[in-house]
ROKOLMI-872730 format. One record per residue (C-alpha): residue in three letters; x, y, z. Coordinates in nm, 2 decimals. Last residue first. Example, Ala and Ser with C-alpha at 12.3 -4.5 7.8 and 13.67 -1.06 7.14 Angstrom:
<atoms>
{"SER", {1.37, -0.11, 0.71}};
{"ALA", {1.23, -0.45, 0.78}};
</atoms>
This chain:
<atoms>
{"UNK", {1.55, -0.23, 1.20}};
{"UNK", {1.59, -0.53, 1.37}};
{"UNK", {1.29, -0.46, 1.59}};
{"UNK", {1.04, -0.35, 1.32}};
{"UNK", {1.13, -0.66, 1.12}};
{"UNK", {1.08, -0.86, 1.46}};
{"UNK", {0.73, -0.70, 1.49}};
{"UNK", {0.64, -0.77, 1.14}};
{"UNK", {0.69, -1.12, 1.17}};
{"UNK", {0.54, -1.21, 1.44}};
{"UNK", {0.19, -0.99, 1.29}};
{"UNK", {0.22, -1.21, 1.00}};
{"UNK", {0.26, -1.53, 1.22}};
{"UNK", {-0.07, -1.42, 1.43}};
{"UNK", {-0.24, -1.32, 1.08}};
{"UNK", {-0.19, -1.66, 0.93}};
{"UNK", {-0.32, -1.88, 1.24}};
{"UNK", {-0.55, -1.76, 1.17}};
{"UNK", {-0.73, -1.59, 0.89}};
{"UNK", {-0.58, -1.25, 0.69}};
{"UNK", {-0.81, -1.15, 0.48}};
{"UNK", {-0.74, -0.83, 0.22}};
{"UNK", {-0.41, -0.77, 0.22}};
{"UNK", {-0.34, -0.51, -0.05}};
{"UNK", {-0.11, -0.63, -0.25}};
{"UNK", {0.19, -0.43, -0.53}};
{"UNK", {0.29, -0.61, -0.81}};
{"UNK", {0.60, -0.64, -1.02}};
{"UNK", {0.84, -0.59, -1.30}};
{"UNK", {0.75, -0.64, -1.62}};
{"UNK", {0.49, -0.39, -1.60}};
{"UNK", {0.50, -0.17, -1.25}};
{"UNK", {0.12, -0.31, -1.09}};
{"UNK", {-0.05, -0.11, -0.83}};
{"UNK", {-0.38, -0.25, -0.62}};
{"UNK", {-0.34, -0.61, -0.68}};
{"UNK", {-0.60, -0.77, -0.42}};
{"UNK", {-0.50, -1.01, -0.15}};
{"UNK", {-0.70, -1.32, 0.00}};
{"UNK", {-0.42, -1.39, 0.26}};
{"UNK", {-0.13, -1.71, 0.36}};
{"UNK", {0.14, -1.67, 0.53}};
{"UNK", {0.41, -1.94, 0.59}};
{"UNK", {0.70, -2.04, 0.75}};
{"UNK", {1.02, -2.30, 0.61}};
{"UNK", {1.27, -2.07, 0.60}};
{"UNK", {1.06, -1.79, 0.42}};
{"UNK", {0.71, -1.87, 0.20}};
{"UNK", {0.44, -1.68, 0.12}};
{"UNK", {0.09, -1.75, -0.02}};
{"UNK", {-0.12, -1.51, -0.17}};
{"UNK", {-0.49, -1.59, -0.29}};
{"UNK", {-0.58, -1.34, -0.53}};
{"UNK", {-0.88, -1.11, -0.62}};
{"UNK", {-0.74, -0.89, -0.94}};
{"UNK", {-0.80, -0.51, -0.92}};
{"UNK", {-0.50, -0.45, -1.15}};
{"UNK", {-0.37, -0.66, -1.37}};
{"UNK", {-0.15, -0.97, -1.23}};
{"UNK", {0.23, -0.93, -1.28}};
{"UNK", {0.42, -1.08, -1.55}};
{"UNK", {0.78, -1.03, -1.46}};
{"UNK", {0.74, -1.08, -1.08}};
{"UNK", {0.83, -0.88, -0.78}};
{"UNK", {0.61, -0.88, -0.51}};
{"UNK", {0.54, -0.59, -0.36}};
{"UNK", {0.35, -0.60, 0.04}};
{"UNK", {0.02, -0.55, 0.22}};
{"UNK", {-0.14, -0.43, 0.51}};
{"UNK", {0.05, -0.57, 0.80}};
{"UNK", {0.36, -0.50, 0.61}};
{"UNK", {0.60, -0.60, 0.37}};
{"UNK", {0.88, -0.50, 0.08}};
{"UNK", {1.08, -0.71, -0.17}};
{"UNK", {0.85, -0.98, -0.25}};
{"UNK", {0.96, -1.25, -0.49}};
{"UNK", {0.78, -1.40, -0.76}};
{"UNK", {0.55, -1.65, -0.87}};
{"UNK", {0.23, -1.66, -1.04}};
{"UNK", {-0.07, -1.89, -1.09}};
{"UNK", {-0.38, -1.88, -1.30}};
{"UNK", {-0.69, -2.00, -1.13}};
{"UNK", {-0.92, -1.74, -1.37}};
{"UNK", {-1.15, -1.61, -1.06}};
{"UNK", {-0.94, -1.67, -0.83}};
{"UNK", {-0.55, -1.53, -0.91}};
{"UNK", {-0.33, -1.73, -0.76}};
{"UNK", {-0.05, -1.61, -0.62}};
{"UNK", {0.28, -1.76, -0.48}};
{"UNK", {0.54, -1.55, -0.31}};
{"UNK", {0.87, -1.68, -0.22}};
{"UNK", {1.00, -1.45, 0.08}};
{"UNK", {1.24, -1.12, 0.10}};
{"UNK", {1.16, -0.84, 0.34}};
{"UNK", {1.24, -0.46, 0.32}};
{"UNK", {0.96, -0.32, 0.60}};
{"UNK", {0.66, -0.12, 0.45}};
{"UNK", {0.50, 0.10, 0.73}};
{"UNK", {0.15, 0.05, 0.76}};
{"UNK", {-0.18, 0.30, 0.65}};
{"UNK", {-0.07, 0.30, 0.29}};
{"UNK", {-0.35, 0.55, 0.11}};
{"UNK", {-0.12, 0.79, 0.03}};
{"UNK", {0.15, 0.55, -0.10}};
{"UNK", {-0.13, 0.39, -0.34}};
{"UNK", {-0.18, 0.70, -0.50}};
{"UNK", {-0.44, 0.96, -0.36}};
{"UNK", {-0.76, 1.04, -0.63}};
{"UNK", {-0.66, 1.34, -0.83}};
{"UNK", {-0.63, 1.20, -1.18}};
{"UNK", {-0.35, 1.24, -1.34}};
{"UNK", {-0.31, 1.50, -1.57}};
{"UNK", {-0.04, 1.66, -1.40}};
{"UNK", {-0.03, 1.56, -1.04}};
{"UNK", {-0.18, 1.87, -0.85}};
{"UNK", {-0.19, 1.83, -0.48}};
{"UNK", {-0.57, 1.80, -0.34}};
{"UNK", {-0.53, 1.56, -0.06}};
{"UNK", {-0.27, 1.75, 0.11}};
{"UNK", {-0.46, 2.02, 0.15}};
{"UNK", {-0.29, 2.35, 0.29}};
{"UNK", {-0.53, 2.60, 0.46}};
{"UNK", {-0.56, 2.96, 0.40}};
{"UNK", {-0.73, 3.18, 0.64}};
{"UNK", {-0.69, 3.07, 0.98}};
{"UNK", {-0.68, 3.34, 1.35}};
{"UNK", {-0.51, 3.20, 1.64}};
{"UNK", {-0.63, 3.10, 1.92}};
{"UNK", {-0.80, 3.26, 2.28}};
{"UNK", {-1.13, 3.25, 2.15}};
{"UNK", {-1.20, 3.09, 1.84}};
{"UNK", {-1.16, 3.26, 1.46}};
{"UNK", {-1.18, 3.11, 1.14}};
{"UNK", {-1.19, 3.26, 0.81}};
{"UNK", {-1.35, 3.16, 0.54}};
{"UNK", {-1.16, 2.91, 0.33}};
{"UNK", {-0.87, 3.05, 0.14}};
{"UNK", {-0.76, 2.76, -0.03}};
{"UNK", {-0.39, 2.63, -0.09}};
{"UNK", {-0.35, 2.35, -0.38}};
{"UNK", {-0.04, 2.21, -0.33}};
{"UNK", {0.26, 2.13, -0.61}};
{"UNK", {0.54, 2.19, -0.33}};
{"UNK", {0.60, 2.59, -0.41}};
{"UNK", {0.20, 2.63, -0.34}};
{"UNK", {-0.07, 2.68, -0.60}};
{"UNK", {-0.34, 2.93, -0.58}};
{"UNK", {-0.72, 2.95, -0.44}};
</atoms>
């Protein structure tokens, strides 16, 4: 096992060999790249499964269990999740209710904080999206996919 130019681990793994194909010694993991001393569980942008369109809306959270509220301004969304800039973000791991607001439409989730950039934002993870929410979210996404 050794470390690639790009910061990957590369294994030698027994080697593999089917008919008619080639034969595989070393495979590249992208899951185990070397991040300092961090820890080596994927960052949030590993895990993203939805491509993050620029997109600007008032953002209201409420966190549940405490009922404190926030506002701010998201600068990125998608069907999984978006940032919202504000300059006391939620800790990490809180249980919110998220309500956006753009030219008079609205989504609302049950979100969780999953990355937090003190002082200036807040990334969600969408959590539940009920109708008629998740019809105008998905809307909404498809003509930011369209224009881009």
């Amino acid at each position: 096992m050794h470390t690639g130019s790009a910061g990957f681990i590369i294994r030698s793994l027994p080697v593999v060999v089917c008919p008619d194909l080639t034969t595989v010694s070393n495979v590249i993991s992208m899951d185990d790249r070397i991040v300092g001393s961090r820890s080596r569980t994927g960052t949030v942008r590993d895990r993203r499964y939805a491509i993050r369109y620029p997109f600007a809306a008032d953002a209201e959270l409420l966190d549940l269990e405490s009922g404190t509220r926030i506002e701010g301004v998201t600068s990125d969304i998608s069907l999984g999740g978006c940032f919202i800039c504000a300059s006391k973000p939620f800790p990490l791991g809180t249980r919110t209710r998220i309500t956006l607001t753009r030219k008079e439409q609205l989504v609302e989730a049950l979100a969780v904080v999953r990355i937090v950039k003190p002082r200036i934002g807040m990334g969600v993870e969408f959590i539940d999206v009920e109708p008629p929410y998740d019809e105008k979210l998905s809307r909404l996404i498809e003509q930011l996919r369209r224009a881009r």
